[in-house]
Each structure stands twice: as structure tokens, then as C-alpha cells.
C-alpha positions as CSV (number, residue, x, y, z in Angstrom):
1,X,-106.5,6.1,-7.0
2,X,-109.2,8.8,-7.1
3,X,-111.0,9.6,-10.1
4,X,-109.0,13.2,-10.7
5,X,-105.5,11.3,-10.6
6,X,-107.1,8.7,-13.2
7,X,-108.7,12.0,-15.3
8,X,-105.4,13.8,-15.5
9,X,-103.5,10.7,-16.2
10,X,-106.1,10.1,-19.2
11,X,-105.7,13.5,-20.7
12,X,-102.1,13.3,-20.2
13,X,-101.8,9.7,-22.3
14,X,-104.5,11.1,-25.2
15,X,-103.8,14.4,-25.4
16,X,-100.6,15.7,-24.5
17,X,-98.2,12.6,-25.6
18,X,-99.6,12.8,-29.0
19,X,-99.1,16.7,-29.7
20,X,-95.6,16.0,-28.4
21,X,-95.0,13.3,-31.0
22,X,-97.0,15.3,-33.8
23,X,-94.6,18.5,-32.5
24,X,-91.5,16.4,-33.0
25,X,-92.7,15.0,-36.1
26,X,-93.7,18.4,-37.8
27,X,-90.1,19.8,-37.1
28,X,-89.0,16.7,-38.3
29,X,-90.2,17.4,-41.6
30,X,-89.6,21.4,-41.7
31,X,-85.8,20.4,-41.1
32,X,-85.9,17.5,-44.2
33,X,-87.5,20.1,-46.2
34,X,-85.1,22.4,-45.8
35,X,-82.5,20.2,-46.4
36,X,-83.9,19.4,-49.6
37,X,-84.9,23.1,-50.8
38,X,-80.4,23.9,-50.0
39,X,-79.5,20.5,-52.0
40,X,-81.9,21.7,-54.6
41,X,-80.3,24.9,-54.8
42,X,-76.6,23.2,-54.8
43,X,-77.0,20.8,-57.7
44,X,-78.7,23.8,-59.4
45,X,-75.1,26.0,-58.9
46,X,-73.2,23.3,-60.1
47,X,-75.0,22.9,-63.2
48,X,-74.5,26.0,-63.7
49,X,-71.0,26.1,-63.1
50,X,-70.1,23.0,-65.0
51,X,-71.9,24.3,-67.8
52,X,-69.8,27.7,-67.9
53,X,-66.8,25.7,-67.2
54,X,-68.0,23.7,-70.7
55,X,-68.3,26.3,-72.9
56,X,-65.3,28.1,-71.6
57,X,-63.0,25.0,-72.0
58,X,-64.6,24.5,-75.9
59,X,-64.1,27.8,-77.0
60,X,-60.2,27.8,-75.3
61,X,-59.6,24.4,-77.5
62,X,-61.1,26.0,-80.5
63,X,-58.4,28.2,-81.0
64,X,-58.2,30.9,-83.7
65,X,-60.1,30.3,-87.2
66,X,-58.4,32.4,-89.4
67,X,-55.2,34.1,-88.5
68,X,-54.5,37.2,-91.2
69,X,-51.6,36.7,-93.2
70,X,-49.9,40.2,-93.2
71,X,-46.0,41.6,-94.3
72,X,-45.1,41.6,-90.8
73,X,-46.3,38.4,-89.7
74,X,-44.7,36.8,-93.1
75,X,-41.7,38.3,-91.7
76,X,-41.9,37.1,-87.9
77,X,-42.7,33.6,-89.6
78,X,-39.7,33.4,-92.1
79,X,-37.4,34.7,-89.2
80,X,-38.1,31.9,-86.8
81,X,-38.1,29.4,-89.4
82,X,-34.3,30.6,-90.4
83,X,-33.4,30.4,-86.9
């Protein structure tokens, strides 16, 4: 084995398998981050929504507070009760 062959298998072992590794690795971590930015984003929707949903389904159980008493509802009133 000559002393080039032995060189380039050297700087193969030490340089290039490591970048490859470090490569893969860096990508790696770019894709996790990613995925953790668009799960971020998600929970931060549906807070959002279930919140709205909340205050929507509150206020529809509240129902009206004060319902005027006038001559024509008096009269819608004693009508269905006769009926």
C-alpha cells in the first residue's frame, strides 16, 4: 500500500466521514425544529379556538336578562296560556 492510498484513505476517515455525519446531524435538527415551530403554532390555534368556542357557548347559555314586558307581549303570553 503506497503512502498516497494510505493519505487519501486518512483524509477520507477524518475529514470527510465526519462532515457527512455533522451534515446529517444539522438537517436532523433543522427538520425537529421545524416540527416544533408548526406544533407551536397548532396548540397556539387551538387555544385560540377553544377559547372563542368558550365564550360563545357562555354567552348562548346566558340567555336574555331582562325581556320588556309590553301590551303585545302580555297579549302573545295570555293567548298561549288559554290555549
Amino acid at each position: 500500500m503506497s503512502f498516497r492510498t494510505r493519505l487519501t484513505g486518512f483524509f477520507v476517515l477524518i475529514v470527510v466521514v465526519p462532515m457527512i455525519g455533522f451534515g446529517i446531524l444539522v438537517f436532523s435538527l433543522i427538520n425537529q425544529s421545524n416540527q416544533g415551530k408548526a406544533d407551536a403554532h397548532a396548540s397556539g390555534v387551538a387555544t385560540v379556538a377553544a377559547n372563542l368556542y368558550g365564550s360563545a357557548s357562555a354567552a348562548s347559555f346566558a340567555g336574555p336578562t331582562d325581556v320588556p314586558a309590553t301590551a303585545a307581549s302580555r297579549a302573545i303570553v295570555s293567548a298561549s296560556s288559554r290555549a
